[in-house]
SEFI-164506 format. One record per residue (C-alpha): residue in three letters; chain; z, y, x. Coordinates in nm, 2 decimals. Layout:
BEGIN
('Ala' 'A' (Z Y X));
...
//
This chain:
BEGIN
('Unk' 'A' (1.61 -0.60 -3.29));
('Unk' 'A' (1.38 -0.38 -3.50));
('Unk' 'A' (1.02 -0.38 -3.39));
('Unk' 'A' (0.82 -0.02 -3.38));
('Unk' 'A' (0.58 0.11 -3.51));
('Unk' 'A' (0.30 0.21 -3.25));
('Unk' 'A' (0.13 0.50 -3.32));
('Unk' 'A' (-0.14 0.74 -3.11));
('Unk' 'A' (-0.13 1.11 -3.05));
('Unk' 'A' (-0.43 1.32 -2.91));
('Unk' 'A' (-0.80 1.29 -2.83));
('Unk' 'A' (-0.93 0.94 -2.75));
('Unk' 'A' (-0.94 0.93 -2.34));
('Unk' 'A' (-0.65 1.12 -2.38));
('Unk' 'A' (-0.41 0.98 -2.66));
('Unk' 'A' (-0.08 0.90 -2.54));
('Unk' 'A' (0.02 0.58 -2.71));
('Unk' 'A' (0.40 0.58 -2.84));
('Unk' 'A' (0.63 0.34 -3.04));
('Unk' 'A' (0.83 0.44 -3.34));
('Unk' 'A' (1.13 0.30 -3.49));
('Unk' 'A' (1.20 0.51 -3.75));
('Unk' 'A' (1.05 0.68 -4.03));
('Unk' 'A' (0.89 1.04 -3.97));
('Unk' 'A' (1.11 1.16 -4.33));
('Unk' 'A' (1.41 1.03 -4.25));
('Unk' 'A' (1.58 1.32 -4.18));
('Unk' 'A' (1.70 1.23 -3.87));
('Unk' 'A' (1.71 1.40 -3.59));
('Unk' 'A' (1.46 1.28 -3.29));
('Unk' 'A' (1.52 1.11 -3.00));
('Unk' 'A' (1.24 1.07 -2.72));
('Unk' 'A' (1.23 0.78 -2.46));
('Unk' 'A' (1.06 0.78 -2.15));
('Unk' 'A' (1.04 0.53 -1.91));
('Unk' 'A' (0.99 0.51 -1.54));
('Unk' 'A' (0.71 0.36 -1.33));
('Unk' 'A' (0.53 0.04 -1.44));
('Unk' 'A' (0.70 -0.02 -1.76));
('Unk' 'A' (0.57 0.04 -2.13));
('Unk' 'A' (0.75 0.17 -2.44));
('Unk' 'A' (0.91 -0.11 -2.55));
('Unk' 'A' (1.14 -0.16 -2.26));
('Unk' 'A' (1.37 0.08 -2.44));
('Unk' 'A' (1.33 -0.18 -2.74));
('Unk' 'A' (1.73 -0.26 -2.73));
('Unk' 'A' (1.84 0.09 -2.71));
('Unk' 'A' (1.60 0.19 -2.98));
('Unk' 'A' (1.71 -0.04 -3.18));
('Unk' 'A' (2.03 0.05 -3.16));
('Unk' 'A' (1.95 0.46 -3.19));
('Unk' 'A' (1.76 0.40 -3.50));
('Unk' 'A' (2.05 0.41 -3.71));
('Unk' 'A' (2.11 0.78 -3.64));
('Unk' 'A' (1.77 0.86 -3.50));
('Unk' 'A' (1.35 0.87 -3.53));
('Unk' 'A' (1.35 0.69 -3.18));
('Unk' 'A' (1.00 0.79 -3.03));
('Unk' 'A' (0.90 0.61 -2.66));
('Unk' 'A' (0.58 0.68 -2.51));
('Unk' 'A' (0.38 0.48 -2.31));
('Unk' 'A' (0.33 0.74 -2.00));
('Unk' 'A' (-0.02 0.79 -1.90));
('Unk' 'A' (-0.18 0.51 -1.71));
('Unk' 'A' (0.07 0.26 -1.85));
('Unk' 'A' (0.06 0.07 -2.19));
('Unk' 'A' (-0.17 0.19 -2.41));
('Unk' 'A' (-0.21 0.55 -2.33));
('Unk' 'A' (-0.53 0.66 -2.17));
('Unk' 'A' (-0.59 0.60 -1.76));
('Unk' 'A' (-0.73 0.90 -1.64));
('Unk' 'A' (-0.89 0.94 -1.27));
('Unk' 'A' (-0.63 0.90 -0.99));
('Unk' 'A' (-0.57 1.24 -0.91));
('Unk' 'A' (-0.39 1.34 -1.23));
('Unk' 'A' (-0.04 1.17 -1.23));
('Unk' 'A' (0.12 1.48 -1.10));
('Unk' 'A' (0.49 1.50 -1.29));
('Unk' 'A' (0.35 1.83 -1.43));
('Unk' 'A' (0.07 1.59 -1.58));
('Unk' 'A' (0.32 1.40 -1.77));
('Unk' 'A' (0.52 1.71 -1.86));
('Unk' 'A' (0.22 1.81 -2.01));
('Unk' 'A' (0.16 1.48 -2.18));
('Unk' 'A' (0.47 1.48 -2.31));
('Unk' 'A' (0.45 1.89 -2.47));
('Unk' 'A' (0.16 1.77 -2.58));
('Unk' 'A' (0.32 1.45 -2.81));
('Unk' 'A' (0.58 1.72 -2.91));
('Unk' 'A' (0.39 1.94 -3.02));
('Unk' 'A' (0.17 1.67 -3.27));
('Unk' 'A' (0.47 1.55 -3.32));
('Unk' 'A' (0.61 1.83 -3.46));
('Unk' 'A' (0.91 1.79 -3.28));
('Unk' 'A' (1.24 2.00 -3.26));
('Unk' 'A' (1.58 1.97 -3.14));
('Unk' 'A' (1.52 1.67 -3.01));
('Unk' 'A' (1.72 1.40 -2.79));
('Unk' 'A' (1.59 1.27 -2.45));
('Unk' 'A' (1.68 0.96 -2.25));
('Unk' 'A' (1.45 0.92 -1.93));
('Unk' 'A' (1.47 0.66 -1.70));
('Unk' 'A' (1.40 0.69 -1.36));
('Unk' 'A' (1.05 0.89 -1.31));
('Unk' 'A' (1.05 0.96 -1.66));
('Unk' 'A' (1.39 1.13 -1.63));
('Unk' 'A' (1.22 1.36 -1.45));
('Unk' 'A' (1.01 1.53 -1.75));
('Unk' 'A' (1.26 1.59 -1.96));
('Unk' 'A' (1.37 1.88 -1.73));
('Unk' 'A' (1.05 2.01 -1.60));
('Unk' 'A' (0.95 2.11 -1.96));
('Unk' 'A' (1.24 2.35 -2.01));
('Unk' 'A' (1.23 2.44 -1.65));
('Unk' 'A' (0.83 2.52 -1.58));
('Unk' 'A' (0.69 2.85 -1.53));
('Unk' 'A' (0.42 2.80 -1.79));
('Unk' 'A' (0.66 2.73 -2.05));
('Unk' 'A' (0.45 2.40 -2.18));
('Unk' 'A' (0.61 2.37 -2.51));
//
C-alpha cells in the first residue's frame, strides 16, 4: 500500500487536513474521499491505494476529526462540511472530480451540487 502525502488547506483554526496519494501534475483526473463519523483520512488507505493508478486520490480529514481544526460545537452542521469541503476544492483547484463518500461523508458530495448558495 502506498502511504500519502498529508497536506493542509486554509487558515490555521481552520485548515482542513487532507492525505494525498498522488502527484498534483500527474495529469490525472481527481478523486476526493470522505469519510463518515469518527474516522480519519487514511481509512480509505486501501482504496486509495488502489485509485492512485488512475487518480490524484485526495481524503480529507473532516472537521473535528484527524488533523483538521475543532471548531466550537455548534458548527458540524452538514452544510459546515459542505462548506469545508468547497473550500478544499477551491485551494485545490479542483475540477471534474471523482467522489466516494462513506456514510456521513456521502452526504456532502450531493449537498454541494444541490445547495441554494451554490458553494463552489
Amino acid at each position: 500500500m502506498t502511504n500519502p502525502h498529508r497536506i493542509s488547506v486554509g487558515p490555521a483554526g481552520e485548515h482542513i487536513a487532507l492525505a494525498r496519494w498522488g502527484e498534483t501534475n500527474s495529469g490525472k483526473p481527481p478523486a476526493l474521499l470522505l469519510h463518515g463519523t469518527g474516522f480519519v483520512a487514511e481509512v480509505w488507505g486501501e482504496v486509495a491505494s488502489e485509485l492512485s493508478s488512475r487518480y490524484t486520490v485526495y481524503a480529507l480529514d473532516r472537521r473535528g476529526h484527524g488533523d483538521s481544526h475543532k471548531p466550537a460545537s455548534d458548527r458540524y452542521h452538514f452544510q459546515d462540511f459542505a462548506e469545508d469541503l468547497c473550500h478544499v476544492i477551491e485551494a485545490l483547484d479542483l475540477s471534474d472530480i471523482f467522489g466516494i463518500g462513506h456514510s456521513a461523508g456521502a452526504v456532502k458530495v450531493p449537498l454541494i451540487y444541490a445547495s441554494p448558495l451554490t458553494l463552489c
